[in-house]
Gaussian input, Z-matrix of N, CA and C with variables (Angstrom, degrees):
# hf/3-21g

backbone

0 1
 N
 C     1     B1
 C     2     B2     1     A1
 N     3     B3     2     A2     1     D1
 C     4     B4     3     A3     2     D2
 C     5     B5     4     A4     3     D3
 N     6     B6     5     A5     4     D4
 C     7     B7     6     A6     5     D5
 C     8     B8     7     A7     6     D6
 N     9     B9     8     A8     7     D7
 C    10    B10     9     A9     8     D8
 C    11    B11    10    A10     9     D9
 N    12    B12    11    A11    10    D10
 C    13    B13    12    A12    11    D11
 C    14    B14    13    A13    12    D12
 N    15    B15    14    A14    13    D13
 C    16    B16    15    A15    14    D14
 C    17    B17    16    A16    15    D15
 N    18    B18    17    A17    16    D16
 C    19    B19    18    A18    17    D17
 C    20    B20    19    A19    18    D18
 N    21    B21    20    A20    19    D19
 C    22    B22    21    A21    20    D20
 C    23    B23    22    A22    21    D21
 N    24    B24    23    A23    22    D22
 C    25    B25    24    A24    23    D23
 C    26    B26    25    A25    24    D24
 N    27    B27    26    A26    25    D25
 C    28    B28    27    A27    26    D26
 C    29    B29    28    A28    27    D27
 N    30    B30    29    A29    28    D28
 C    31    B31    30    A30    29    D29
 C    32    B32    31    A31    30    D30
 N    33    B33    32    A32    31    D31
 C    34    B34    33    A33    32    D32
 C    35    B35    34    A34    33    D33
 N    36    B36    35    A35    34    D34
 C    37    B37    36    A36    35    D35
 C    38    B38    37    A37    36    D36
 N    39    B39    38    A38    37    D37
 C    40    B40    39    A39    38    D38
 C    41    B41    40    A40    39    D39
 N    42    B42    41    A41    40    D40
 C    43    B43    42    A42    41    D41
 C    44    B44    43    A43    42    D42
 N    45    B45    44    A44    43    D43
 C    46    B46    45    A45    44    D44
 C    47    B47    46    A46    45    D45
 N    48    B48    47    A47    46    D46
 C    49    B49    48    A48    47    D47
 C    50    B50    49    A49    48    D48
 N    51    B51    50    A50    49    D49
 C    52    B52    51    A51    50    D50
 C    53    B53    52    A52    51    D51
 N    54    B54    53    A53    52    D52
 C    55    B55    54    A54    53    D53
 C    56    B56    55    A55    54    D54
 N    57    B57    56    A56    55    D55
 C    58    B58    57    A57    56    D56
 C    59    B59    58    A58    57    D57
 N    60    B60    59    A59    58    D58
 C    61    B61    60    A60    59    D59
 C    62    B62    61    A61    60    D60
 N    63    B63    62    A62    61    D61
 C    64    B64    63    A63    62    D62
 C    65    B65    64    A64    63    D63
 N    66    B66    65    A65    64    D64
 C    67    B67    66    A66    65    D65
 C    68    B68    67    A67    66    D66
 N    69    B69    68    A68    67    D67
 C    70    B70    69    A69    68    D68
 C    71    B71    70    A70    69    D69
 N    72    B72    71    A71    70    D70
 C    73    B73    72    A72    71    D71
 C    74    B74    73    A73    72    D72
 N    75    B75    74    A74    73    D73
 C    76    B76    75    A75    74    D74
 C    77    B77    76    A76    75    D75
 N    78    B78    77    A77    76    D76
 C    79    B79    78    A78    77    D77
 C    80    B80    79    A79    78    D78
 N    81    B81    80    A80    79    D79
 C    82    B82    81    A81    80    D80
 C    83    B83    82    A82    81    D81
 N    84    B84    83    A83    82    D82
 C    85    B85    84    A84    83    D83
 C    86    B86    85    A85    84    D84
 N    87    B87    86    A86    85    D85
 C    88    B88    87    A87    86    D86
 C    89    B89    88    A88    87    D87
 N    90    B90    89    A89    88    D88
 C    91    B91    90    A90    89    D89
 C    92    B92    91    A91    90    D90
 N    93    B93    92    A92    91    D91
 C    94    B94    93    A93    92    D92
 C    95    B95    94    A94    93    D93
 N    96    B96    95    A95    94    D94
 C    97    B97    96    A96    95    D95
 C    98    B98    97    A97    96    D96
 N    99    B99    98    A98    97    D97
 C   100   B100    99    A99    98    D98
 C   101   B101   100   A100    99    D99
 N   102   B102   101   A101   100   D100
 C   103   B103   102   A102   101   D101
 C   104   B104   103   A103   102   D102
 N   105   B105   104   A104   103   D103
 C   106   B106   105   A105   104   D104
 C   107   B107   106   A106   105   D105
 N   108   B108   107   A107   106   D106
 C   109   B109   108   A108   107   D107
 C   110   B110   109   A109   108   D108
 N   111   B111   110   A110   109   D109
 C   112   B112   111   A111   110   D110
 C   113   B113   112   A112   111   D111
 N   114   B114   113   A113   112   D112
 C   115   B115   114   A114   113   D113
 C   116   B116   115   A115   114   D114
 N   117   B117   116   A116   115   D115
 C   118   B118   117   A117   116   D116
 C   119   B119   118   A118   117   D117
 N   120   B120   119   A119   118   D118
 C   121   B121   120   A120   119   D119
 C   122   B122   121   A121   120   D120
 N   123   B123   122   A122   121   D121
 C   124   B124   123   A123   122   D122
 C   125   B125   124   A124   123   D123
 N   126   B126   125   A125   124   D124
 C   127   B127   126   A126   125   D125
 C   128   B128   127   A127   126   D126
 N   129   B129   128   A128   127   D127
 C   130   B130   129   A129   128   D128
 C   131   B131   130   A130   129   D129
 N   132   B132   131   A131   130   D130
 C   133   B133   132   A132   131   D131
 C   134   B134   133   A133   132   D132
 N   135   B135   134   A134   133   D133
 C   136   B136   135   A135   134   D134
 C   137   B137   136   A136   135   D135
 N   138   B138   137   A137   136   D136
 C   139   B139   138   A138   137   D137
 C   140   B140   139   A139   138   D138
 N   141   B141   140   A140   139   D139
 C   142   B142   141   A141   140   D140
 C   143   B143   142   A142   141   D141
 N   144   B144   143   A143   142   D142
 C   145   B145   144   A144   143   D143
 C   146   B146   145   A145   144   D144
 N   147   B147   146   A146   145   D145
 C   148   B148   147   A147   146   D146
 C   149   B149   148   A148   147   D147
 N   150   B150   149   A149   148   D148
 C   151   B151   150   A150   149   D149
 C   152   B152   151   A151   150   D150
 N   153   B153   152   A152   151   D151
 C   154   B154   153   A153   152   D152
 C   155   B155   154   A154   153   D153
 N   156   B156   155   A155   154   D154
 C   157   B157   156   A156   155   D155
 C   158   B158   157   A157   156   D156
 N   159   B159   158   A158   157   D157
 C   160   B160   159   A159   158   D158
 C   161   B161   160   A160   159   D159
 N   162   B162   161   A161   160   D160
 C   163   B163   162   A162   161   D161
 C   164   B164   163   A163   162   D162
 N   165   B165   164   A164   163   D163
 C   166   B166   165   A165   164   D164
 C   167   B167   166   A166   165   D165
 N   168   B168   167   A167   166   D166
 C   169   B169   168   A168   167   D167
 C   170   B170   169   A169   168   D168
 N   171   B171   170   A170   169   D169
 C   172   B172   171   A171   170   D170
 C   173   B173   172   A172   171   D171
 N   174   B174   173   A173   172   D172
 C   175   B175   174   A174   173   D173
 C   176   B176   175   A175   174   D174
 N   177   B177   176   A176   175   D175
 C   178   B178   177   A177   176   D176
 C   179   B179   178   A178   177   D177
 N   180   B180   179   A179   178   D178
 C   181   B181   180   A180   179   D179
 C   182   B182   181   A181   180   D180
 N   183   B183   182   A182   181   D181
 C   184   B184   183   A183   182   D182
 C   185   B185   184   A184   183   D183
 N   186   B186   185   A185   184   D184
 C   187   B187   186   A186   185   D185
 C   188   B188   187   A187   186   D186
 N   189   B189   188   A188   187   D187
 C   190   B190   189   A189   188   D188
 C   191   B191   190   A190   189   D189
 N   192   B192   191   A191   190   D190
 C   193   B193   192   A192   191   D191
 C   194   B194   193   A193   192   D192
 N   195   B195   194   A194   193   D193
 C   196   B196   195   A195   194   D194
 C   197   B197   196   A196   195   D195
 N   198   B198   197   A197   196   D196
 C   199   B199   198   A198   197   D197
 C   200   B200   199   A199   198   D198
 N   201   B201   200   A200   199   D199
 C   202   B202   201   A201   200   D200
 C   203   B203   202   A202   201   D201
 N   204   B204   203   A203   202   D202
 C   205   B205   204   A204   203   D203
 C   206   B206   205   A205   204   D204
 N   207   B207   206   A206   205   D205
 C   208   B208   207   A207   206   D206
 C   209   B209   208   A208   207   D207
 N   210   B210   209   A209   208   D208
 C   211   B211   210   A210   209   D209
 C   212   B212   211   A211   210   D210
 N   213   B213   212   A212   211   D211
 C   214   B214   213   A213   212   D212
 C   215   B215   214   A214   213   D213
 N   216   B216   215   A215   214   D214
 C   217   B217   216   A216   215   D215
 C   218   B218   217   A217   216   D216
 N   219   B219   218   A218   217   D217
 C   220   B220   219   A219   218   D218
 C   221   B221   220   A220   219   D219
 N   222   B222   221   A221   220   D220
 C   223   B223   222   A222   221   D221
 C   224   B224   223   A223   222   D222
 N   225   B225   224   A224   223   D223
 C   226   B226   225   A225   224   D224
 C   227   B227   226   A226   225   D225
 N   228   B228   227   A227   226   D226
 C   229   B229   228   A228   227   D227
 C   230   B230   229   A229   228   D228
 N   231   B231   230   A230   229   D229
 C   232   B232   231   A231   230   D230
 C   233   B233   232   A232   231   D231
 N   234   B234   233   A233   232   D232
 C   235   B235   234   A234   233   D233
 C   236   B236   235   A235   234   D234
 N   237   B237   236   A236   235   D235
 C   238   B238   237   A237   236   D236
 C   239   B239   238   A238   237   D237
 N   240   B240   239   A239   238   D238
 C   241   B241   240   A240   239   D239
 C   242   B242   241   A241   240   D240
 N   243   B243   242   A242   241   D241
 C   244   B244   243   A243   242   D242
 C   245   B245   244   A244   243   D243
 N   246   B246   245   A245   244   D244
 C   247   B247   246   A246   245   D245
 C   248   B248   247   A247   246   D246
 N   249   B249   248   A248   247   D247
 C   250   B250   249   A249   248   D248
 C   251   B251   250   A250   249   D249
 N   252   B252   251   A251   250   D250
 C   253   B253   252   A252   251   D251
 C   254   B254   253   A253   252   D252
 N   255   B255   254   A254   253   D253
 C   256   B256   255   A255   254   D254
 C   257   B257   256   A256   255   D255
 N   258   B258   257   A257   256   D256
 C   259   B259   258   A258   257   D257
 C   260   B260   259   A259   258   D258
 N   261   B261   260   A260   259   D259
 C   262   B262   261   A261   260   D260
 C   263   B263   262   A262   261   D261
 N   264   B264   263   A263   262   D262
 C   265   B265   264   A264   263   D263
 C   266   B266   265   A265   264   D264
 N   267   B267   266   A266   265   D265
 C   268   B268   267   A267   266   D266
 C   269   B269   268   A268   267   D267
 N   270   B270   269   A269   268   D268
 C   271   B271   270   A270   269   D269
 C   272   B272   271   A271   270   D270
 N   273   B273   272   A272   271   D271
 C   274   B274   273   A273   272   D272
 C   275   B275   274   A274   273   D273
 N   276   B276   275   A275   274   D274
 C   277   B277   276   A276   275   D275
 C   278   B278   277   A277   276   D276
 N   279   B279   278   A278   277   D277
 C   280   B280   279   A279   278   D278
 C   281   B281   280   A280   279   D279
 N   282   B282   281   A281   280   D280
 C   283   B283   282   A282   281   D281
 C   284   B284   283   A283   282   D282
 N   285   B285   284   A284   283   D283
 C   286   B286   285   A285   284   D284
 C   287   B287   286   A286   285   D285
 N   288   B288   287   A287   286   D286
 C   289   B289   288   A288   287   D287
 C   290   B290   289   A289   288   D288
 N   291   B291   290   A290   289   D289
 C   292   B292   291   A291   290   D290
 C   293   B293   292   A292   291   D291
 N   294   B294   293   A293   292   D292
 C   295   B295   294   A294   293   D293
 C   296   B296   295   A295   294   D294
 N   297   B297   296   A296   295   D295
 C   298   B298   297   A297   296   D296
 C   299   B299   298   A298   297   D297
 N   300   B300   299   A299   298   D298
 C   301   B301   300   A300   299   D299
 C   302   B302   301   A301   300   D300
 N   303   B303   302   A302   301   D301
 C   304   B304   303   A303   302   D302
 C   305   B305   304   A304   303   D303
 N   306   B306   305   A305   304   D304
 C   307   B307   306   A306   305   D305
 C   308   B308   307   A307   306   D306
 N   309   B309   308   A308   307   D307
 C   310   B310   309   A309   308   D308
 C   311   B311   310   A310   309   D309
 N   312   B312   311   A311   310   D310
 C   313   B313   312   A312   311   D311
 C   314   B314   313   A313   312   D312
 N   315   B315   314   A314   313   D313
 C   316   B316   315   A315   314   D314
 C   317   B317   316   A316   315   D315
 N   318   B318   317   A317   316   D316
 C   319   B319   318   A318   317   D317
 C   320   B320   319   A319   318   D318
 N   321   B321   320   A320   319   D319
 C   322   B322   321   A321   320   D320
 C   323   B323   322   A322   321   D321
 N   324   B324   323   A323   322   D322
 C   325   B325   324   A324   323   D323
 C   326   B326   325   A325   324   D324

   B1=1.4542
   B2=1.5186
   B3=1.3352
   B4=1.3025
   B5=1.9045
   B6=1.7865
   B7=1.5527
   B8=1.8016
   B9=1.6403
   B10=1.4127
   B11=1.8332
   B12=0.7674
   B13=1.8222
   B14=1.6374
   B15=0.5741
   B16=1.2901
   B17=1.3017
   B18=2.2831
   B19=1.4988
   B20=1.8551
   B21=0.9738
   B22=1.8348
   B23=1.6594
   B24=1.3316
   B25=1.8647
   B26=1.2400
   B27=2.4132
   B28=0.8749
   B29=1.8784
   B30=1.2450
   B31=1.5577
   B32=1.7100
   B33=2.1654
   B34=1.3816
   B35=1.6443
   B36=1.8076
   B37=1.5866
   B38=1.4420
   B39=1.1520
   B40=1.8021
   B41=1.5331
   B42=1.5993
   B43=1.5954
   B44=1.7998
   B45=1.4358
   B46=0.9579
   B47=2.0279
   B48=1.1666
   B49=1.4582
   B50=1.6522
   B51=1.5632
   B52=2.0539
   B53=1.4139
   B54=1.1584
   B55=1.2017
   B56=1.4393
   B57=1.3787
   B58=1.9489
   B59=1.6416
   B60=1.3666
   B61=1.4342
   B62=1.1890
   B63=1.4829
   B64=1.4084
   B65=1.8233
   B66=1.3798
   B67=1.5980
   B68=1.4404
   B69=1.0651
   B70=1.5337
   B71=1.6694
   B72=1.6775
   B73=1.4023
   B74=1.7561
   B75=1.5122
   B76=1.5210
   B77=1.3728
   B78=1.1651
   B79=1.4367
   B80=1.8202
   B81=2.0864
   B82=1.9393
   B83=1.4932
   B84=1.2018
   B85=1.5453
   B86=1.2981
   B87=1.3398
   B88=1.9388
   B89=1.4286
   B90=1.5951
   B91=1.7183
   B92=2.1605
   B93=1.3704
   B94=1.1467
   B95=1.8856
   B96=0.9646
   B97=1.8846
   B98=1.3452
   B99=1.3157
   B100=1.4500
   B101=1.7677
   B102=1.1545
   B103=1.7633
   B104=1.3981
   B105=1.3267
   B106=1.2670
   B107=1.5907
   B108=1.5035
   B109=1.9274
   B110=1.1654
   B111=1.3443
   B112=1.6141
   B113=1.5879
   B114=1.0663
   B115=1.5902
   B116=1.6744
   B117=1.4944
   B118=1.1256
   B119=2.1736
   B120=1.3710
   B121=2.5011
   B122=1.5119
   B123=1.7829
   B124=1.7450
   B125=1.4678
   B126=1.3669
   B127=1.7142
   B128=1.8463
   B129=1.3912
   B130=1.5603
   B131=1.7591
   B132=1.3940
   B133=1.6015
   B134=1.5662
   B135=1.4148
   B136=1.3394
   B137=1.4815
   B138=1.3753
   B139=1.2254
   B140=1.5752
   B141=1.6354
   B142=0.9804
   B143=1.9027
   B144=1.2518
   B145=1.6146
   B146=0.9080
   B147=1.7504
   B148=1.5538
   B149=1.2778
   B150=1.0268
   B151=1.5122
   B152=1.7740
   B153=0.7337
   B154=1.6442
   B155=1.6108
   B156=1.5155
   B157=0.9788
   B158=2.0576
   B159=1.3766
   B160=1.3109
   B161=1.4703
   B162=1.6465
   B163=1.6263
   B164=1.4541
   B165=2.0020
   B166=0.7545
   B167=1.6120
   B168=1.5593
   B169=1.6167
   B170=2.0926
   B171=1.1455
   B172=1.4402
   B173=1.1325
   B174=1.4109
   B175=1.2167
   B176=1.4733
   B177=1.3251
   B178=1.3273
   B179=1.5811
   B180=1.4734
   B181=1.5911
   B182=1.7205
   B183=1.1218
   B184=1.6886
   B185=1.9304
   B186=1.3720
   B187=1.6137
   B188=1.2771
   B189=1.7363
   B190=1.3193
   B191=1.9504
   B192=1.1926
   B193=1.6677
   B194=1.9336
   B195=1.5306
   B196=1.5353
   B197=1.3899
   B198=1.5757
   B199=1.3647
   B200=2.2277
   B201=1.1989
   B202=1.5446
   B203=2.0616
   B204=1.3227
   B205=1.5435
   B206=1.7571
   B207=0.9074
   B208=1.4761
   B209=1.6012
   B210=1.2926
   B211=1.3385
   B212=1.7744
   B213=1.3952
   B214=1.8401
   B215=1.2052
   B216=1.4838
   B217=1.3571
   B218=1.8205
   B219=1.6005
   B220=1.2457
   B221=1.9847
   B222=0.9340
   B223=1.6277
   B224=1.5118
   B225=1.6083
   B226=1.7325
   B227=1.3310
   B228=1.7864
   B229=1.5316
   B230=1.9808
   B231=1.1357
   B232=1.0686
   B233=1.8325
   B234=1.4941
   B235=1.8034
   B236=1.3660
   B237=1.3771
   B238=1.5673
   B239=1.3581
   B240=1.6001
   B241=1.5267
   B242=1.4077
   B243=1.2612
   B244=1.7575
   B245=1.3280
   B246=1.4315
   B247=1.5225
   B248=0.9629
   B249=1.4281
   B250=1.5471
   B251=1.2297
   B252=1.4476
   B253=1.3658
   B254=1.2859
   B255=1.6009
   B256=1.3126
   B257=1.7360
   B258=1.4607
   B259=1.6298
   B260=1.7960
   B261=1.5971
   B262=1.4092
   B263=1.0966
   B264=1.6351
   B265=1.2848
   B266=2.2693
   B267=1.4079
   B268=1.9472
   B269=1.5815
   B270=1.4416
   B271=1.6729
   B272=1.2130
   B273=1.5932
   B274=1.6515
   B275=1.1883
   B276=1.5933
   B277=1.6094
   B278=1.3647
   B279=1.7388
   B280=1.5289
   B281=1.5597
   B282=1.5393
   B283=1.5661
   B284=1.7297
   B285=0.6724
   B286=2.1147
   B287=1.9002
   B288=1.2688
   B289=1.5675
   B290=1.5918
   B291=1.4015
   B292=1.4590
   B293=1.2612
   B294=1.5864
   B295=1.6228
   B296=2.0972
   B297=2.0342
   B298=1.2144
   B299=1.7264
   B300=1.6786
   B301=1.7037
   B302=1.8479
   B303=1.4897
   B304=0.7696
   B305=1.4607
   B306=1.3850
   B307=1.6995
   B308=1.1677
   B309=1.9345
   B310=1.3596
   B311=1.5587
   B312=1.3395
   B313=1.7227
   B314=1.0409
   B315=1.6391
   B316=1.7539
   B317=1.5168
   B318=1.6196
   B319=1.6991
   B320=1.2597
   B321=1.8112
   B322=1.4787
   B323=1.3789
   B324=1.4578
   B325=1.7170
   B326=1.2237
   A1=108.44
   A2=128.74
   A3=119.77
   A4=76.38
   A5=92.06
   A6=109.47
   A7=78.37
   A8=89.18
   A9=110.01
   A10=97.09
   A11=93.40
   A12=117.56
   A13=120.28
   A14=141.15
   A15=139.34
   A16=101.00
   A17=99.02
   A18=129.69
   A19=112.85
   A20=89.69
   A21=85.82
   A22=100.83
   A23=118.31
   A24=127.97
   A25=85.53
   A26=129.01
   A27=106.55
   A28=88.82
   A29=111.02
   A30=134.62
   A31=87.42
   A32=83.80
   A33=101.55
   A34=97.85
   A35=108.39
   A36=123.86
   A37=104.53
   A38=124.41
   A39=129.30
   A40=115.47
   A41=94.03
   A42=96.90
   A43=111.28
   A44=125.51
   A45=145.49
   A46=85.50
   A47=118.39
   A48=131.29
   A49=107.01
   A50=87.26
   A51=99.38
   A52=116.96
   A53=130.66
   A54=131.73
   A55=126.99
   A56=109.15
   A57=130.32
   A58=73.85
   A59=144.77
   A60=123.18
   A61=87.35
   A62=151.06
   A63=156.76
   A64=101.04
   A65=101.65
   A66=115.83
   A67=106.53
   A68=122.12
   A69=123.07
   A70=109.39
   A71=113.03
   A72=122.05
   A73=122.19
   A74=104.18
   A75=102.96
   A76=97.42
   A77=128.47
   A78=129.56
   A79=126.55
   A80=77.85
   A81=105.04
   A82=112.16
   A83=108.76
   A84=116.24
   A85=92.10
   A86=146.17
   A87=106.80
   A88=96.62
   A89=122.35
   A90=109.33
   A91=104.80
   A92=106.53
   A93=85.23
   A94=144.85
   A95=91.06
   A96=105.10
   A97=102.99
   A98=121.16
   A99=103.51
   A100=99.62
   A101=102.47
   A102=129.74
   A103=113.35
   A104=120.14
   A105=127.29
   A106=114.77
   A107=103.89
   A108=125.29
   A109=86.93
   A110=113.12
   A111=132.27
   A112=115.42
   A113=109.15
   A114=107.77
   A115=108.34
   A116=112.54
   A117=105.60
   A118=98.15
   A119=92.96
   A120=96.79
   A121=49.89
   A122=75.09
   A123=123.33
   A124=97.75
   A125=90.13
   A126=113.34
   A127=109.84
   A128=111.61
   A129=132.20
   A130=108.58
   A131=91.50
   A132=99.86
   A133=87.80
   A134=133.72
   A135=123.36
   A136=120.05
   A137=107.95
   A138=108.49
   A139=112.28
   A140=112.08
   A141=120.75
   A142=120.93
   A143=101.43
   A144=93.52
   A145=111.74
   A146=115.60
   A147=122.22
   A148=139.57
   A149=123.24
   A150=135.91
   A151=93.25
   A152=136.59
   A153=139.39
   A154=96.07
   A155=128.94
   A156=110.36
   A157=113.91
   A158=106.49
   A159=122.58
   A160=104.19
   A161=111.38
   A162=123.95
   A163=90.48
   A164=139.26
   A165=120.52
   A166=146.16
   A167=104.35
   A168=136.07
   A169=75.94
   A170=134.79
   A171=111.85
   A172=125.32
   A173=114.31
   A174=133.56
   A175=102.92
   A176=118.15
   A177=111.66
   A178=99.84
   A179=132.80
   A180=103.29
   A181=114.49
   A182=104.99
   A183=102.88
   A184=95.41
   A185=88.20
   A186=87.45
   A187=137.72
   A188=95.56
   A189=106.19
   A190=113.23
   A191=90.04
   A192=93.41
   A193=130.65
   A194=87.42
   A195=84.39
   A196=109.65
   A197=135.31
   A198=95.15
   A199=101.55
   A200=91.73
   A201=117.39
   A202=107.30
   A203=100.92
   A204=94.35
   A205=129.16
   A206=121.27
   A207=130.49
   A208=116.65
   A209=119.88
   A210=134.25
   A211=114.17
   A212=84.65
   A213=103.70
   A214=140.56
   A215=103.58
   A216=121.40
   A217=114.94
   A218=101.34
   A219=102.74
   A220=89.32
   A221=121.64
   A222=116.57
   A223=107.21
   A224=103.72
   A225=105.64
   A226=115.29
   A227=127.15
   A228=107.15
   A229=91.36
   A230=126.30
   A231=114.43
   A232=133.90
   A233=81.67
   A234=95.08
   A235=112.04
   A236=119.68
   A237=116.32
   A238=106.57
   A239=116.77
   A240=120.87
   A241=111.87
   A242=125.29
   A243=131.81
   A244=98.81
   A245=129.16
   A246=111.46
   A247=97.79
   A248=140.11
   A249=156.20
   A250=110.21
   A251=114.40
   A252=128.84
   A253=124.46
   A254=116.17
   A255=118.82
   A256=116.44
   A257=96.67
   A258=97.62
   A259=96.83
   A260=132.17
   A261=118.11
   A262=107.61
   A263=144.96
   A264=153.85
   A265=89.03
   A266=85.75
   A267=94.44
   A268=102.99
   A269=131.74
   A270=109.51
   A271=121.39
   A272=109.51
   A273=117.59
   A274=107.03
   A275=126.91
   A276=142.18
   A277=99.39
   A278=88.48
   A279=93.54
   A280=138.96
   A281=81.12
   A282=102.89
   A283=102.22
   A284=126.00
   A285=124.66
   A286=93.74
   A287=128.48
   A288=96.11
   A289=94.02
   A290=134.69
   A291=139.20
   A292=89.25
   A293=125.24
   A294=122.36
   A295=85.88
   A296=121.80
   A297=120.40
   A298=116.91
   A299=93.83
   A300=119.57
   A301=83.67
   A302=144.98
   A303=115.94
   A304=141.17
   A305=108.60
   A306=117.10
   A307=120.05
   A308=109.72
   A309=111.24
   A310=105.39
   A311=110.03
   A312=100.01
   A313=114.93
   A314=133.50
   A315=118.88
   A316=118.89
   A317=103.51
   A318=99.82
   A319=134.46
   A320=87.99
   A321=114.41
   A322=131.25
   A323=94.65
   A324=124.30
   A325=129.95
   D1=148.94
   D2=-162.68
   D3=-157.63
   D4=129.52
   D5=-164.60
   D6=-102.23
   D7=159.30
   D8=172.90
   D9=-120.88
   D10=93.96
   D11=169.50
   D12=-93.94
   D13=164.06
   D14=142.23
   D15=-135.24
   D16=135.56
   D17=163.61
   D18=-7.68
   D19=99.60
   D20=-169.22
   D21=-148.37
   D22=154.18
   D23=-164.36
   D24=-89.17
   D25=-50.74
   D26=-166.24
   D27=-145.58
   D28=161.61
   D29=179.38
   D30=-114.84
   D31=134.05
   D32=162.78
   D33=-95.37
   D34=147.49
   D35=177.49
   D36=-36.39
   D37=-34.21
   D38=-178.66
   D39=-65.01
   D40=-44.47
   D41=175.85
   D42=-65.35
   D43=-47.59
   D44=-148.46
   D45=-77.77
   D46=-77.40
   D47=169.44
   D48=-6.86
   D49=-66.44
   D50=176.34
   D51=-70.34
   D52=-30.13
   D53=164.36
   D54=-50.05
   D55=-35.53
   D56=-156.11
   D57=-115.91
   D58=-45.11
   D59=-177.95
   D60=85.38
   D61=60.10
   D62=-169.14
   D63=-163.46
   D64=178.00
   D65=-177.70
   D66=-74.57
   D67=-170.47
   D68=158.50
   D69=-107.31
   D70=-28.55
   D71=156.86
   D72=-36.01
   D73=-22.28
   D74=-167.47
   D75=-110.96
   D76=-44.24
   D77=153.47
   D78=-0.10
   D79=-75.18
   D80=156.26
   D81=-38.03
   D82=-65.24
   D83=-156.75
   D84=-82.18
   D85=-21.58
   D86=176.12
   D87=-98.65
   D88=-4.06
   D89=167.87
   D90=-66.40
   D91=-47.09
   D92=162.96
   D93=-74.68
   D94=-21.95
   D95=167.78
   D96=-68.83
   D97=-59.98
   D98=-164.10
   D99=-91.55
   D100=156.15
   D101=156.30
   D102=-56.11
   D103=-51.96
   D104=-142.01
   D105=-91.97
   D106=-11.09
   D107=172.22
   D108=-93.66
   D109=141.26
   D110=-179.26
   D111=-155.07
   D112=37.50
   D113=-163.41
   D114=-49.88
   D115=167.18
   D116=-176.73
   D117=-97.87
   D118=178.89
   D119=-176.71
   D120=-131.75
   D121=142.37
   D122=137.24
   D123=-83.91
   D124=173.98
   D125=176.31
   D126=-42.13
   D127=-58.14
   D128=161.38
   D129=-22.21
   D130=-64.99
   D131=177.16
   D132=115.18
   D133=16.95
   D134=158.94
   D135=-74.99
   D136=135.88
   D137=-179.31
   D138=-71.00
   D139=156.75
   D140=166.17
   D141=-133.30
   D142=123.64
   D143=-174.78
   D144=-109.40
   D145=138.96
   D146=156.06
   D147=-76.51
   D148=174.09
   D149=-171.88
   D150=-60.65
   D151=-51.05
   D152=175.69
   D153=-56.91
   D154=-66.06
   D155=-156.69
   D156=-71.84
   D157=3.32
   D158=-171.97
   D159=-73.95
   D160=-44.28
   D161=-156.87
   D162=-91.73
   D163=-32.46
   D164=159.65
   D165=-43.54
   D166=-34.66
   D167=-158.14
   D168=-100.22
   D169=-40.59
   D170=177.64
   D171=-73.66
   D172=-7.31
   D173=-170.52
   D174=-89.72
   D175=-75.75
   D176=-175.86
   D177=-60.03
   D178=-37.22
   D179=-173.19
   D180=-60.92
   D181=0.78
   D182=-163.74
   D183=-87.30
   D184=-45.10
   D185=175.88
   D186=-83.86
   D187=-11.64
   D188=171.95
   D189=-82.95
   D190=-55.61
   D191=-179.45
   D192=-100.20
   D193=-10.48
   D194=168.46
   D195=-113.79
   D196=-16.78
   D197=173.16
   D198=-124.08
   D199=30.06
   D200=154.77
   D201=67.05
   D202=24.22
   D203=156.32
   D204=-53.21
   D205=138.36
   D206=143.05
   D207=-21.15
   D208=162.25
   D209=167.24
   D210=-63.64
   D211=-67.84
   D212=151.68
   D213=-32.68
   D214=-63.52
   D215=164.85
   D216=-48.71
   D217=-39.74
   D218=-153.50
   D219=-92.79
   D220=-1.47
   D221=-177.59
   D222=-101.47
   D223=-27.75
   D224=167.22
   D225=-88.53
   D226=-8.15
   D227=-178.85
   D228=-98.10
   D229=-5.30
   D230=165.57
   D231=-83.69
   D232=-13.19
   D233=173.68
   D234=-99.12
   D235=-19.79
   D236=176.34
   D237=-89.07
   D238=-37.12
   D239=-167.20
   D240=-125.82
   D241=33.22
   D242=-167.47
   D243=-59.67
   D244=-52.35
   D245=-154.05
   D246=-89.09
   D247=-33.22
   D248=178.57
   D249=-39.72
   D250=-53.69
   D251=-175.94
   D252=-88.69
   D253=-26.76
   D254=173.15
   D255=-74.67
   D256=-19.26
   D257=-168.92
   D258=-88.40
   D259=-43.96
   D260=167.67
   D261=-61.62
   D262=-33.96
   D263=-167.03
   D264=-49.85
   D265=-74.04
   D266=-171.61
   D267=-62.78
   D268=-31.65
   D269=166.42
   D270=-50.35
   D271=-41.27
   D272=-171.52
   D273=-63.71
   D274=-27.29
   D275=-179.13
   D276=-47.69
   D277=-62.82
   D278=-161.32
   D279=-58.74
   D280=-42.92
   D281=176.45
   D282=-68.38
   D283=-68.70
   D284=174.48
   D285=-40.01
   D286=-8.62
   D287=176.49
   D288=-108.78
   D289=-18.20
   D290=-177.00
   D291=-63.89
   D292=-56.84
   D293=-133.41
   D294=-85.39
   D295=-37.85
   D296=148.16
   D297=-0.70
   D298=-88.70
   D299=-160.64
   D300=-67.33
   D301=-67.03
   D302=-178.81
   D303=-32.19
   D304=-49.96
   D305=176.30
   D306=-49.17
   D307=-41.37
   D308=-168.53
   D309=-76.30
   D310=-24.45
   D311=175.24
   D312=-75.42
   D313=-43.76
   D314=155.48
   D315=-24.97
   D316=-52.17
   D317=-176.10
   D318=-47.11
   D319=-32.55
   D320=-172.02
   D321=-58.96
   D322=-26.78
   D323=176.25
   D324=-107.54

């Protein structure tokens, strides 16, 4: 999955929702399940997310909905294997946006 973000300090839950192509209800619910989403409230009490809490929320959606863990599953492979997984988690990023920019230059020609 490859989010269309733009360079930003913080994402409103709406932006983040449209990005993941998900509710903003589910958003809520893995900020409360997981530890590791921490967005910051304005005064309002709207959330605001960072660039950290973005790569977190890709993280668990990857394990939650693409390679089909549990809630459970997905709060214990991040506490036994967090850094383990977050660091192949962002190679796999990377490489799916190279092999991306690659394709489109095949197209190009």
């Amino acid at each position: 999955m490859h989010l269309n973000l733009p360079d930003k300090r913080y994402y409103s839950i709406g932006e983040v929702a449209t990005a993941f192509k998900v509710n903003t209800s589910l958003i809520r619910f893995w900020e409360k399940e997981f530890d590791v989403i921490k967005p910051k409230k304005n005064a309002k009490g709207n959330r605001k997310f960072t660039p950290e809490d973005i790569r977190n929320l890709e993280l668990i959606y990857h394990l939650v909905k693409e390679r089909g863990f549990t809630l459970e599953g997905a709060k214990t492979h991040l506490k036994e294997e967090g850094h383990k997984t977050l660091n192949n988690f962002e190679i796999i990023r990377k490489l799916e946006g190279i092999k991306s920019k690659l394709t489109d230059l095949k197209n190009q020609m």
